[in-house]
N, CA, C and O atoms as a GROMACS GRO file, in nm:
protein
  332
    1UNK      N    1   0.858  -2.414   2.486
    1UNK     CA    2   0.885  -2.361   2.353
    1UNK      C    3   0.770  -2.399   2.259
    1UNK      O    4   0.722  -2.511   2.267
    2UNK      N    5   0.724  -2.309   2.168
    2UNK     CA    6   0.633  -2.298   2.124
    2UNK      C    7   0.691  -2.257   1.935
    2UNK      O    8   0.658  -2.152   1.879
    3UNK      N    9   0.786  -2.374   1.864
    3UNK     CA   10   0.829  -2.374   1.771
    3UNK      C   11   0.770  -2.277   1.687
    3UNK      O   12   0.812  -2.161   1.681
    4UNK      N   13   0.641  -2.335   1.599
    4UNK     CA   14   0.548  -2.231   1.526
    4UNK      C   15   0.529  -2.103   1.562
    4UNK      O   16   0.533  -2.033   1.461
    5UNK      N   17   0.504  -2.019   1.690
    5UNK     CA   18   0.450  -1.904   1.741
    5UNK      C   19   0.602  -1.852   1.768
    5UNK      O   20   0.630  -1.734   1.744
    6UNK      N   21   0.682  -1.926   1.808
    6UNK     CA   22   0.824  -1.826   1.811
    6UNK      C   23   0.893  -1.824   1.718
    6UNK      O   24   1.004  -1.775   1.737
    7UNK      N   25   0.856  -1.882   1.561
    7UNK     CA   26   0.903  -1.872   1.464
    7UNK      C   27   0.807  -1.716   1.370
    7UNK      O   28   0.851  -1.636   1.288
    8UNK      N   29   0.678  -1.730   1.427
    8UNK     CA   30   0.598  -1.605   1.371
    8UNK      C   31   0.658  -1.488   1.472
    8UNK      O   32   0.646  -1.380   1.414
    9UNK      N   33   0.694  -1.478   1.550
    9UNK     CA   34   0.736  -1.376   1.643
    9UNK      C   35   0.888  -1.354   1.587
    9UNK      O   36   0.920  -1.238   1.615
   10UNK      N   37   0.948  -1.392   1.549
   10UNK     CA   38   1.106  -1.372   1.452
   10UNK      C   39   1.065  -1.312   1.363
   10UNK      O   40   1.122  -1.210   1.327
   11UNK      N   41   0.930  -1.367   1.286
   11UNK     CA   42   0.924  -1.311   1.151
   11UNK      C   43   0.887  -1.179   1.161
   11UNK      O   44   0.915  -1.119   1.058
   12UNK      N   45   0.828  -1.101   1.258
   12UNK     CA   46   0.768  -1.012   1.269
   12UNK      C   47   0.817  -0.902   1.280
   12UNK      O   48   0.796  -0.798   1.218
   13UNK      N   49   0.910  -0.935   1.392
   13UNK     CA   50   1.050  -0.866   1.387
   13UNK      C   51   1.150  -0.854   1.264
   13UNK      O   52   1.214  -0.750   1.261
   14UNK      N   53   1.163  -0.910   1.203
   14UNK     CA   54   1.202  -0.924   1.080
   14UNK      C   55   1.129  -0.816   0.980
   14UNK      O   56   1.182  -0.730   0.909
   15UNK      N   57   1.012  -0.842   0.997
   15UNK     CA   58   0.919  -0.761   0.914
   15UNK      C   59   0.921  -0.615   0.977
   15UNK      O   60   0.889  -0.532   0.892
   16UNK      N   61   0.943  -0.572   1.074
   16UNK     CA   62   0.947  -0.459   1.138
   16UNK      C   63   1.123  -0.360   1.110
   16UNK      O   64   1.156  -0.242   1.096
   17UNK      N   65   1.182  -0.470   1.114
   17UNK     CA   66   1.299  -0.423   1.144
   17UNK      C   67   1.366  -0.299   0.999
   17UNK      O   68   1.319  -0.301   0.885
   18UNK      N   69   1.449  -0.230   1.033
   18UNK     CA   70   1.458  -0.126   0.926
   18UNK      C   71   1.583  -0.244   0.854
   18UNK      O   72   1.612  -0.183   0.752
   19UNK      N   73   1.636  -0.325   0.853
   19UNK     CA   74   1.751  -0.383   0.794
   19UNK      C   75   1.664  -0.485   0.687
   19UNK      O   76   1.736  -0.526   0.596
   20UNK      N   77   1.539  -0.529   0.681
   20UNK     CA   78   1.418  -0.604   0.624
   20UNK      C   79   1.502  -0.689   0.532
   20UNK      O   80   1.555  -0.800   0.536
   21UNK      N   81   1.493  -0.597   0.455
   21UNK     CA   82   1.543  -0.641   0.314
   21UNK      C   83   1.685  -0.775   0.323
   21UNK      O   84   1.696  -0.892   0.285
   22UNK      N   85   1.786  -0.660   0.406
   22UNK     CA   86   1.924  -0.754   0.441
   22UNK      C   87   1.870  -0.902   0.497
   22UNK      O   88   1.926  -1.005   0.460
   23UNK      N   89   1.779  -0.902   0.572
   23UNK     CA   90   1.738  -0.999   0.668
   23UNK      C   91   1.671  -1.111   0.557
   23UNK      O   92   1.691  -1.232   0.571
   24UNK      N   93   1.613  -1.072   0.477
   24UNK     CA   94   1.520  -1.144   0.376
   24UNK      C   95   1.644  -1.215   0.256
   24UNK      O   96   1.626  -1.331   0.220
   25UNK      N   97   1.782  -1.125   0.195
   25UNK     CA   98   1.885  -1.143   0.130
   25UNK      C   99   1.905  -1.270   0.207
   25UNK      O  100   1.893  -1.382   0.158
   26UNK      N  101   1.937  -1.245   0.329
   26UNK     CA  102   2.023  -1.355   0.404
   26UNK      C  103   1.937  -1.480   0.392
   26UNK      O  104   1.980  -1.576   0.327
   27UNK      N  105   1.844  -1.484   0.439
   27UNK     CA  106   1.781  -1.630   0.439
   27UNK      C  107   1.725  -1.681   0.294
   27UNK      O  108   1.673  -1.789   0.268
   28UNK      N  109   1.745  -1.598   0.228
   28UNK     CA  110   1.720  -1.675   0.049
   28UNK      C  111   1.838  -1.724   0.057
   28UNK      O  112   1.821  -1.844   0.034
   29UNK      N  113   1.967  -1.704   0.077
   29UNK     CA  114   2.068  -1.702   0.014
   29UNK      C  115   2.122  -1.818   0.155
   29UNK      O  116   2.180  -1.917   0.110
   30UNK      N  117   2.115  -1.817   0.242
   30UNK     CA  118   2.126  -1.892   0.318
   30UNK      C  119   2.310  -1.892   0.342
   30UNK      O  120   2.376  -1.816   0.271
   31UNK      N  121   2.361  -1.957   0.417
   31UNK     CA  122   2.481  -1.999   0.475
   31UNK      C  123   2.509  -2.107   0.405
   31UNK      O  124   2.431  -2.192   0.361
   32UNK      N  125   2.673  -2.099   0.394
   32UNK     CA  126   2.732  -2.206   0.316
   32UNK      C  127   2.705  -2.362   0.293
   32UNK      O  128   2.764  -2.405   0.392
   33UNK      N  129   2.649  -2.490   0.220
   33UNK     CA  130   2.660  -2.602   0.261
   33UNK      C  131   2.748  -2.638   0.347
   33UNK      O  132   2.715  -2.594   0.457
   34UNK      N  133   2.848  -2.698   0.350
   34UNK     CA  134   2.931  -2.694   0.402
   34UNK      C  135   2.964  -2.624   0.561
   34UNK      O  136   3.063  -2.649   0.629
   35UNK      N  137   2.889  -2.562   0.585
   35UNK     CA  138   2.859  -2.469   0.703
   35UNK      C  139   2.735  -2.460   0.833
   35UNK      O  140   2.723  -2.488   0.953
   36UNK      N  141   2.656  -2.404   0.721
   36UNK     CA  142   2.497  -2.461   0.783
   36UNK      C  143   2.520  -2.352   0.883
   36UNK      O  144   2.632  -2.307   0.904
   37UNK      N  145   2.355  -2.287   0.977
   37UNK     CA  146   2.334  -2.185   1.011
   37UNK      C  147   2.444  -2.191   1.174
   37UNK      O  148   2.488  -2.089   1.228
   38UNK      N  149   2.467  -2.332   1.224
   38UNK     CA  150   2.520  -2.366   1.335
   38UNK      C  151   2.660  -2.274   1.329
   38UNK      O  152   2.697  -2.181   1.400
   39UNK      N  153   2.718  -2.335   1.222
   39UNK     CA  154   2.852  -2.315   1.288
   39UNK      C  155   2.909  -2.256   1.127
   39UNK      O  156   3.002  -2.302   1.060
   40UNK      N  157   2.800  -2.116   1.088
   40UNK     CA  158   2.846  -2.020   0.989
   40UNK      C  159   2.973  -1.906   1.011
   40UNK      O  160   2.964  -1.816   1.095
   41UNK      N  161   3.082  -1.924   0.928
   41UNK     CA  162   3.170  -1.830   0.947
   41UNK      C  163   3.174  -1.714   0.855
   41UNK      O  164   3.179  -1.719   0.732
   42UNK      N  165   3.171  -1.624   0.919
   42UNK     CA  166   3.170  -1.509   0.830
   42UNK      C  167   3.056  -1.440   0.804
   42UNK      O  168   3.064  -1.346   0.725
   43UNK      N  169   2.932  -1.473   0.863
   43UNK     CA  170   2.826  -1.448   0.842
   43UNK      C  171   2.774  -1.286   0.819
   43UNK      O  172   2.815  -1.204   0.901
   44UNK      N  173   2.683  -1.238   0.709
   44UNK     CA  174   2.637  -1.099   0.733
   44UNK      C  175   2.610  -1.060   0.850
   44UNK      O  176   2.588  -1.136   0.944
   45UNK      N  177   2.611  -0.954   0.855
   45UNK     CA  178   2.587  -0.858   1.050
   45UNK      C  179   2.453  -0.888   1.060
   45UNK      O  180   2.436  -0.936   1.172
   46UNK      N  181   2.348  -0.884   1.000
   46UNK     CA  182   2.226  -0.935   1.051
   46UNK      C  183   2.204  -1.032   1.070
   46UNK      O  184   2.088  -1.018   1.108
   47UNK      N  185   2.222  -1.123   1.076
   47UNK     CA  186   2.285  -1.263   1.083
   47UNK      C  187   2.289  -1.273   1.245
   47UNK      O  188   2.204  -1.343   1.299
   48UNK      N  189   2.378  -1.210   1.321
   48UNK     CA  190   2.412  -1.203   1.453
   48UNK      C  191   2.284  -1.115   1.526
   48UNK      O  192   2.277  -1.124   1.648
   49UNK      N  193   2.196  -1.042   1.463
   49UNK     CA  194   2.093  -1.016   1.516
   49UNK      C  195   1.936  -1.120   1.530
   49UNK      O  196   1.847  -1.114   1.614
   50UNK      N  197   1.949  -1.186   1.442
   50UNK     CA  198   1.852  -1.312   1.432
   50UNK      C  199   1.936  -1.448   1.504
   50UNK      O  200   1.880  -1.557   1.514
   51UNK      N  201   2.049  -1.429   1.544
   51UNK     CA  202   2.134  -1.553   1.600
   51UNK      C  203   2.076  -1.495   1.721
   51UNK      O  204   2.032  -1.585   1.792
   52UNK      N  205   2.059  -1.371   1.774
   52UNK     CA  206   2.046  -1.304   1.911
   52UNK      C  207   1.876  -1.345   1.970
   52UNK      O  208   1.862  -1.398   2.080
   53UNK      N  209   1.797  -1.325   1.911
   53UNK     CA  210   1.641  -1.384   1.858
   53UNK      C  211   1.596  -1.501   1.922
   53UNK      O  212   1.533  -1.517   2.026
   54UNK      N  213   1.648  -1.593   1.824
   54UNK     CA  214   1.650  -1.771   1.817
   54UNK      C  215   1.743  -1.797   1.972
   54UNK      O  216   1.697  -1.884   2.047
   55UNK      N  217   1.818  -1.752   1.997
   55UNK     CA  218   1.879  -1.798   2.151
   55UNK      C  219   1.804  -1.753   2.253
   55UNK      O  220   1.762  -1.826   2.343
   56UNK      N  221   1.779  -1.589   2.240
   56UNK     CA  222   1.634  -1.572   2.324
   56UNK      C  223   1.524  -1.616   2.318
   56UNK      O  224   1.447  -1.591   2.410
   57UNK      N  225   1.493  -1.675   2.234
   57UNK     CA  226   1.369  -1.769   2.238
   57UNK      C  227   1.401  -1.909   2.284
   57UNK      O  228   1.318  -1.994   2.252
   58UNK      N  229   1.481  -1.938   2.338
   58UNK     CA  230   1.567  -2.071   2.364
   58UNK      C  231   1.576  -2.169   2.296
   58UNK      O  232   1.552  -2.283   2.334
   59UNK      N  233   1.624  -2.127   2.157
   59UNK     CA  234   1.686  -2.266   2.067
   59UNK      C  235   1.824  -2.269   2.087
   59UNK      O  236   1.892  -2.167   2.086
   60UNK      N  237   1.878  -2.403   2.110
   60UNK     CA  238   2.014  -2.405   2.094
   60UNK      C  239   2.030  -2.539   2.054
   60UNK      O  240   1.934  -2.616   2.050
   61UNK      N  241   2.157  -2.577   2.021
   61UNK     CA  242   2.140  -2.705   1.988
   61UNK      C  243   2.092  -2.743   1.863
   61UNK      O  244   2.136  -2.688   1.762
   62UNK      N  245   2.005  -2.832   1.857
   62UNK     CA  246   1.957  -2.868   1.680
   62UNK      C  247   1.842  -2.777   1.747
   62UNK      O  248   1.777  -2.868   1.696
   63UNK      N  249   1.797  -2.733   1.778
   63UNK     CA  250   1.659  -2.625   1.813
   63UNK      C  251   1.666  -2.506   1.744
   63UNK      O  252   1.577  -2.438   1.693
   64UNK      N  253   1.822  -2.485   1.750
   64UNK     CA  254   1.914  -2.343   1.687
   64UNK      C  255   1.864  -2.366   1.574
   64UNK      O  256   1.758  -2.318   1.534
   65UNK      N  257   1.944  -2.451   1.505
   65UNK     CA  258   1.972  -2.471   1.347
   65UNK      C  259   1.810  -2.489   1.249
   65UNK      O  260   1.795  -2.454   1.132
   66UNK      N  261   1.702  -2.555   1.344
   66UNK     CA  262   1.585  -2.579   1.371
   66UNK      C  263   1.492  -2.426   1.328
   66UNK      O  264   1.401  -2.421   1.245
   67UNK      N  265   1.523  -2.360   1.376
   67UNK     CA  266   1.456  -2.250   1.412
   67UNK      C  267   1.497  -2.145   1.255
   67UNK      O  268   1.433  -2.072   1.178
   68UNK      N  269   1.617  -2.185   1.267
   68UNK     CA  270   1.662  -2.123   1.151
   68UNK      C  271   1.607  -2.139   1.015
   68UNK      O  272   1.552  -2.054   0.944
   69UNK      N  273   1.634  -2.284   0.986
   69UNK     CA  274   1.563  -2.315   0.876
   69UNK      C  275   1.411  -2.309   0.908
   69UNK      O  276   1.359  -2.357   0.807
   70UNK      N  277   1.328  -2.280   0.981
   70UNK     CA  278   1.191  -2.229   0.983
   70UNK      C  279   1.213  -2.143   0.906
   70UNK      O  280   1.213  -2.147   0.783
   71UNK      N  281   1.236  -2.042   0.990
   71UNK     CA  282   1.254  -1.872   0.935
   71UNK      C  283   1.309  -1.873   0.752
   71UNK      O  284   1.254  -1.813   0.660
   72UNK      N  285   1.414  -1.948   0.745
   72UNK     CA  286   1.450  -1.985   0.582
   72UNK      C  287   1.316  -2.015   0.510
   72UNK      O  288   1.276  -1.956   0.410
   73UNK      N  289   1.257  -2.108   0.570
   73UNK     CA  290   1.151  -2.177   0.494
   73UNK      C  291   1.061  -2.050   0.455
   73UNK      O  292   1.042  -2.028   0.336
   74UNK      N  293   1.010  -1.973   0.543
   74UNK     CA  294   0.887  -1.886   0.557
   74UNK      C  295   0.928  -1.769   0.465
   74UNK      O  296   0.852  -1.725   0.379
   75UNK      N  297   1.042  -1.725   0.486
   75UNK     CA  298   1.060  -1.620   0.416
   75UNK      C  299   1.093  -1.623   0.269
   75UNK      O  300   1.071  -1.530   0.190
   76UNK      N  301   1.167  -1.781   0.230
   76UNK     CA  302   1.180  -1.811   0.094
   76UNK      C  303   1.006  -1.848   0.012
   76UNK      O  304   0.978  -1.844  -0.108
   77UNK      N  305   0.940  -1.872   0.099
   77UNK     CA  306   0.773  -1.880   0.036
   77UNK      C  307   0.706  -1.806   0.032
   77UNK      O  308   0.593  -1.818  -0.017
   78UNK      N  309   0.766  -1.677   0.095
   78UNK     CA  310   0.695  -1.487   0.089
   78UNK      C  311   0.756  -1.460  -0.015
   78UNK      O  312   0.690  -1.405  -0.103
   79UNK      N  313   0.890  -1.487  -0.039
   79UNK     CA  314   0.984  -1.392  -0.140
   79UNK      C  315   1.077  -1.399  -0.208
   79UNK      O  316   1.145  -1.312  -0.263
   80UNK      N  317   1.085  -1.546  -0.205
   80UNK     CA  318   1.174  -1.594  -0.355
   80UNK      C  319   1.076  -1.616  -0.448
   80UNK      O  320   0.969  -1.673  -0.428
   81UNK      N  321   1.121  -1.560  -0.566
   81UNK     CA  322   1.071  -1.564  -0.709
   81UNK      C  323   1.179  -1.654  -0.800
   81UNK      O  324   1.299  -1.646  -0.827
   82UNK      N  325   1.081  -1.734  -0.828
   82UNK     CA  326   1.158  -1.836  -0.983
   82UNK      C  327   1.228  -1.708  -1.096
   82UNK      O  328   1.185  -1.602  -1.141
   83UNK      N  329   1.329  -1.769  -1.107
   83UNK     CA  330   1.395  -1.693  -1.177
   83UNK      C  331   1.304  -1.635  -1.331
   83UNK      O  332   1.359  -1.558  -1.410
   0.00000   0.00000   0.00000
């Protein structure tokens, strides 16, 4: 596993994908405290497409949750704006 390079390979997909935007909503906005990306209930439908991603790239475990907050990180420093 190659953390960094399979975290740019999510993003890309991400960046490709026609749902973009939803995908970009979700990780500003992130999953509940209380929750965290592991063991989110209720999660948006794209959500289960980037859960699909991160397992094919073989995170599981704290690797999962790991991977996730990458992708959080990267995309909140492309595209969150200070209010």
């Amino acid at each position: 596993m190659e953390p960094e390079k399979d975290c740019e390979q999510i993003l890309s997909r991400i960046e490709n994908h026609p749902e973009k935007n939803e995908f970009i909503e979700l990780y500003i906005k992130g999953p509940p405290d209380d929750e965290g990306f592991m063991w989110w209930n209720n999660p948006p439908e794209v959500f289960n497409i980037t859960k699909k991603w991160v397992l094919e790239a073989g995170y599981d475990s704290s690797g999962y949750s790991m991977m996730h907050r990458m992708i959080q990180k990267k995309i909140k420093e492309k595209y969150e704006h200070p209010d």
